[in-house]
N, C-alpha and C positions, 0 to 999 in steps of 0.2 A: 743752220745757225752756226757762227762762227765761234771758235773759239777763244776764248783772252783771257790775259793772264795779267798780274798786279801782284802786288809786295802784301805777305800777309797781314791780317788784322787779328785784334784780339777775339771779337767775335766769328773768327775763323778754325780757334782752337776745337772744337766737336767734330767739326768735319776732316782736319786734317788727322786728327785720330782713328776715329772711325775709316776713310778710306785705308789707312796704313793698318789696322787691326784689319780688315778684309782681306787683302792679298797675303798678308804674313800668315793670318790663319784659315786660307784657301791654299795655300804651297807648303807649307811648315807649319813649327810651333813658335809661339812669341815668345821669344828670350829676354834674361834681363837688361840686354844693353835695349832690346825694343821696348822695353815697359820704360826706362829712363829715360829715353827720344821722347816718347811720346807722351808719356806722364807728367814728366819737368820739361816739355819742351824749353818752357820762357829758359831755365838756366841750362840746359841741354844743350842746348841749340842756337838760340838767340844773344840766351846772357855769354858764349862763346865766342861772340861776331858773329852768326851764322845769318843766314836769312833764309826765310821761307817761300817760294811762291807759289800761288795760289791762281787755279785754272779755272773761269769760267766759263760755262754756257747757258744763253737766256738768263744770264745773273746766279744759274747756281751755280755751286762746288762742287766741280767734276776731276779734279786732279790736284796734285802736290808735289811738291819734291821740294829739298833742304840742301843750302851748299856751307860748309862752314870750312874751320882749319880741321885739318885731319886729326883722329886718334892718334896719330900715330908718325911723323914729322919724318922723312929718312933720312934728312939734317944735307940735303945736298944742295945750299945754296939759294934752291928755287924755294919761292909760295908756293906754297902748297894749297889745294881748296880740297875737299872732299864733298861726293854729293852721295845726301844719304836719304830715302823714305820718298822714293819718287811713286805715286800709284797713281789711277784712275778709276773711273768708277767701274764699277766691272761689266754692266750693260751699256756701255758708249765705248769699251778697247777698240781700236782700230780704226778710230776715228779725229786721229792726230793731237789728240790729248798729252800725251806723253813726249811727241817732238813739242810741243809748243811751249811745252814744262822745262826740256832739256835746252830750249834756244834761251829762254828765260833765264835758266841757271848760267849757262856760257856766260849770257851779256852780263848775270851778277858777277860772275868770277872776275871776268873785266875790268867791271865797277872797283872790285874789289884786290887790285893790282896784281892779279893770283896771273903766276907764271906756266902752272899746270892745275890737270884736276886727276883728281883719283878718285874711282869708285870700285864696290866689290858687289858682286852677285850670283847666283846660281848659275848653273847649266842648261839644269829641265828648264829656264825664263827665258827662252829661246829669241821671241817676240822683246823682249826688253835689252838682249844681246844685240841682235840686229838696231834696234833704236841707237844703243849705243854706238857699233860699228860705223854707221850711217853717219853718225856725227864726228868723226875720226877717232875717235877710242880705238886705242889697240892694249890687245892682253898682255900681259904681265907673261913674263919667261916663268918656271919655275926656281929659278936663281934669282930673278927678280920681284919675290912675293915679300909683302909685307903684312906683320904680325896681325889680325882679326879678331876681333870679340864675339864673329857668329859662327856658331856650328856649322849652319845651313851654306857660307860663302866660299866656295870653290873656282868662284872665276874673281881675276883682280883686272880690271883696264886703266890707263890711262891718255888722256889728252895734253899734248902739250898745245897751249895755246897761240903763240909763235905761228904755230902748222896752218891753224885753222882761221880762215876770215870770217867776218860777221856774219855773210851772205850767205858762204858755208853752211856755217851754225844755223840758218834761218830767220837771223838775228836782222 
C-alpha cells in the first residue's frame, strides 16, 4: 500500500500529536518549545504561516512533519523555512514514510517562495540524518550554528533550494 501525503486537517490534530509525543519520548524528554508545537500547534505553527503535512497509508495517519519561518531568522537576505516535528509511526519506519514527508515539505517550501530550509536534530537519529543527507541537507560548520530552543539538538543542516530539483526532492 502506497504512501500519500496531503495538507493537514483539523481533524488531523490527535494524530499529529500523538506521533510527535512517540519519538520525542522514545529518544528524549518533551521540552517546552515541544509542549508549545504541539499543544498550540494552530498558533505555533499554523497561525506563524507554517504548514503541516500529513502522511497517509490505506487512509491512516502514519507520518507528519511541519515547515514554517524559522525561530530564529540569520537576517541574510534569504527565506528562510524551517522544518520541524517530522515522525512516523514507529511500526511502519523504513518504509518511506519520512521521504514522502520531506518531498512534501520541499514542494511546500516551494510553494512557499522559501530560498532555503533549515532544520536541527540529534546524532543518535542516524536513520533521520541519512533522510536528510539524501535529500541534499548538509550540516552546519560549528561557526555556522544557529541559536536552539532544544537541549536534545546537536546537529543543525541545511538545504538551499537553488541546489536541489523537484525530481531530486522526489517531488
Amino acid at each position: 500500500m502506497p504512501v500519500s501525503t496531503r495538507i493537514y486537517q483539523a481533524a488531523d490534530r490527535q494524530a499529529f500529536i500523538d506521533l510527535n509525543r512517540d519519538w520525542i519520548e522514545e529518544y528524549f524528554v518533551l521540552e517546552d518549545s515541544d509542549r508549545e508545537q504541539l499543544e498550540e500547534l494552530e498558533a505555533s505553527i499554523l497561525g506563524k504561516g507554517g504548514q503541516i503535512v500529513i502522511a497517509e497509508k490505506g487512509g491512516v495517519v502514519v507520518g507528519t512533519g511541519a515547515i514554517l519561518p524559522p525561530h530564529d531568522d540569520p537576517g541574510d537576505g534569504r527565506k528562510w523555512l524551517e522544518i520541524v516535528k517530522m515522525a512516523a509511526r514507529k511500526d511502519l519506519r523504513g518504509q518511506g514514510i519520512g521521504q514522502a514527508v520531506m518531498a512534501a515539505l520541499i514542494e511546500q517550501a516551494r510553494d512557499m517562495d522559501a530560498d532555503a530550509i533549515w532544520l536541527e536534530t540529534n546524532a543518535d537519529l542516524t536513520a533521520a540524518i541519512r533522510l536528510y543527507e539524501r535529500n541534499g541537507f548538509r550540516h552546519l560548520g560549528p561557526d555556522e550554528l544557529w541559536p536552539t530552543p532544544y537541549a536534545r539538538c546537536n546537529v543543525q543542516m541545511v538545504l538551499t533550494l537553488s541546489s536541489v530539483t523537484p525530481a531530486q526532492a522526489g517531488v
